[in-house]
C-alpha atoms as one frame of an Amber mdcrd trajectory, in Angstrom:
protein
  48.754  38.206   4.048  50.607  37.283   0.701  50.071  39.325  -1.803  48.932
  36.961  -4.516  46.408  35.258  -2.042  44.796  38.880  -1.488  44.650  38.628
  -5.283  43.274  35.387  -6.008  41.196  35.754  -2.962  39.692  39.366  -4.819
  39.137  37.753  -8.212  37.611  34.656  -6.434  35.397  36.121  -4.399  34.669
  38.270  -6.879  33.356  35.911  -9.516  31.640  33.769  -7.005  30.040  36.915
  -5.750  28.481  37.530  -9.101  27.129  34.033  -9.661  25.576  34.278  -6.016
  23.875  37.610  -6.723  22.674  35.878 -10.268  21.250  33.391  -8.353  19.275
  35.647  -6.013  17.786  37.296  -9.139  16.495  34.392 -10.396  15.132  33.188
  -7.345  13.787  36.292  -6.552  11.954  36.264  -9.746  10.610  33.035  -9.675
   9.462  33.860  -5.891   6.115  34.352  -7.180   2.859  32.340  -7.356   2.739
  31.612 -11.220   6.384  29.461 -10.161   4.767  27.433  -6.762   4.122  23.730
  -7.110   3.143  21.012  -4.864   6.786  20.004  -5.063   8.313  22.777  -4.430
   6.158  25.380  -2.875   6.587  29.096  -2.179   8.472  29.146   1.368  11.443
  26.512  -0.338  11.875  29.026  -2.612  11.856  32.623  -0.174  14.404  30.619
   1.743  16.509  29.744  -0.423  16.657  32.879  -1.790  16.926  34.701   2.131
  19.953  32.388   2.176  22.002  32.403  -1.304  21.406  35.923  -0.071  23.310
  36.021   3.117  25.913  34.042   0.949  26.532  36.255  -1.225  26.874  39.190
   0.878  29.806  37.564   2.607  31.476  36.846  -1.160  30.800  40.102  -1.596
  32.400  41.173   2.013  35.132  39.187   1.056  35.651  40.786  -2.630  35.650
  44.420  -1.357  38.282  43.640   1.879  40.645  41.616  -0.174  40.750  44.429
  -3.020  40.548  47.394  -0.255  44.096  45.802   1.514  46.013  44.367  -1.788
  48.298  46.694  -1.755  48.935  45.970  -6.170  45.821  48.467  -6.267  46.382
  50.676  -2.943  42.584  51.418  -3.574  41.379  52.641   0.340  38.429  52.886
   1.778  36.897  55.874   0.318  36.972  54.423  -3.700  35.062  51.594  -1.838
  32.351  53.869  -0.236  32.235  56.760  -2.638  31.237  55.673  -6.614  34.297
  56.946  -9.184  36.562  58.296  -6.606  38.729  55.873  -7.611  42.048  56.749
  -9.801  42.484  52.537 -10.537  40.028  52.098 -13.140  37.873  54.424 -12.335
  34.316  53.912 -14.573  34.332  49.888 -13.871  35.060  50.481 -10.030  32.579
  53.034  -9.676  30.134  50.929 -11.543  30.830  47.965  -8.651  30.683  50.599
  -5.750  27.155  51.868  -7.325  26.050  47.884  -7.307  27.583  47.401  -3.550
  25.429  50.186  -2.423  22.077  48.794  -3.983  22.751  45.702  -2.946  23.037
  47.255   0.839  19.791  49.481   0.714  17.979  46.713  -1.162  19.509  44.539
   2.417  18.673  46.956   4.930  15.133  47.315   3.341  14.528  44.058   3.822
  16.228  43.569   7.311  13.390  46.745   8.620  10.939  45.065   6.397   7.821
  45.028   8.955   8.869  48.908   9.969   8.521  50.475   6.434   6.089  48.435
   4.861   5.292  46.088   2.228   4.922  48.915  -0.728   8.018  50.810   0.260
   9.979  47.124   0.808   8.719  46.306  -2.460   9.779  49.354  -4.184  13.121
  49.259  -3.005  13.935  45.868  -3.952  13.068  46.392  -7.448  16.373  48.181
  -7.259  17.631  44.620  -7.445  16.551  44.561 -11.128  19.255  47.513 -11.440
  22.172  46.503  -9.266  22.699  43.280 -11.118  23.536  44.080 -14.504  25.847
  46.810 -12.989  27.313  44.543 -10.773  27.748  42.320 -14.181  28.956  45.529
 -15.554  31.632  45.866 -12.784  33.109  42.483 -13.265  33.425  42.479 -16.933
  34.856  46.330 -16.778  37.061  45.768 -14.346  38.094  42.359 -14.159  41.397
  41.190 -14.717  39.665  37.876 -15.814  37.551  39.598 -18.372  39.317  38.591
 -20.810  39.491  35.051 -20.174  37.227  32.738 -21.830  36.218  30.910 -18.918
  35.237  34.190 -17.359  32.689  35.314 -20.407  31.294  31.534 -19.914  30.588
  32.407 -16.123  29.276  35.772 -16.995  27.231  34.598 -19.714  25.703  31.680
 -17.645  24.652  34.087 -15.428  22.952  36.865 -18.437  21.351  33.470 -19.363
  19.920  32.188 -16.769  18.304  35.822 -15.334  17.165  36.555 -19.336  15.225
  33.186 -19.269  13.771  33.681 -15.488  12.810  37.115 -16.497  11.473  35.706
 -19.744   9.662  33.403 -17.773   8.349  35.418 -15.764   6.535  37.985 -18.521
   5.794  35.199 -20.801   4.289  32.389 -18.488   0.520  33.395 -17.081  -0.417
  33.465 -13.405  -0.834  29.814 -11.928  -4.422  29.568 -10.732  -4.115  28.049
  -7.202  -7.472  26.609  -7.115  -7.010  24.514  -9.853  -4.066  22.550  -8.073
  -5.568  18.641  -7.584  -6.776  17.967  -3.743  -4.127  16.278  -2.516  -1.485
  19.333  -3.226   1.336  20.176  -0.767  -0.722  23.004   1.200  -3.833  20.894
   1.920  -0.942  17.908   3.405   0.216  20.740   5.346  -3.550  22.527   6.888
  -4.987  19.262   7.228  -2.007  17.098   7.702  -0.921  13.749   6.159  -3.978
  11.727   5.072  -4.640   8.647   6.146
């Protein structure tokens, strides 16, 4: 493979990979009942999320197998596996190994879901909250975009829009669901379309 492909390919996938994972976030906060609506209820928005998911794993596949085999960096397995083993850049590349490995456990948690439990599920994906900014951290660190302003505009799209979910999210009280009018989305779907 050309060289400069594997290094668009990095910074590409790299980038999209970050506005992916931003998206999960916000989804992921806004996957609760105080954000359901008759127009949009609760299951749109888990699968949605289950899917921008899946997405950005393979971004993210793609982003660590591209800059494992460029050979500009010569990086190897083990810096992508083992946090700040890395001699290229060391802090910012650590900082995206710690995220890649948050990202997996918060995965695997939820791919054995039903085995551990809801409490210890929900526990470990609240490491989600963590692995983003470093992941944000990562990109900006170690970037060879971060200097660009197109890049900060990406980056700070992506602060915005998880600062105002999150905001959201503390600020906004509970939705009550009994005070949703009769002919709401879940009665249409438990009694079926009215006649």
């Amino acid at each position: 493979m050309n060289n400069t492909l594997l290094w668009y390919s990095t910074r590409g996938a790299g980038a999209v990979s970050l506005v992916l994972l931003s998206a999960v976030v916000v989804l992921g906060i806004l996957n609760v009942h105080r954000f359901e609506t008759a127009g949009w209820p609760r299951f749109l928005t888990q699968g949605l999320h289950r899917n921008v998911s899946l997405l950005a794993l393979v971004f993210l596949g793609v982003h660590i197998v591209t800059a494992v085999v460029d050979p500009f960096t010569s990086l190897g397995w083990l810096a992508a596996i083992v946090p700040f083993s890395s001699y290229y850049r060391t802090f910012w590349l650590g900082l995206g190994v710690v995220a890649f490995e948050l990202l997996l456990a918060i995965t695997v948690s939820s791919l054995i879901r039903r085995q551990i439990g809801l409490r210890v599920w929900r526990a470990i994906h609240w490491l989600a909250y963590g692995c983003w900014p470093v992941a944000a951290a990562h990109g900006l660190g170690t970037g060879t975009d971060s200097g660009q302003l197109w890049m900060w505009l990406v980056v700070g799209g992506c602060v915005g829009a998880v600062g105002f979910s999150v905001a959201a999210r503390l600020l906004l009280p509970p939705r009550d669901p009994l005070s949703e009018p009769r002919g709401d989305f879940r009665q249409r779907v438990t009694r079926g379309p009215s006649r």
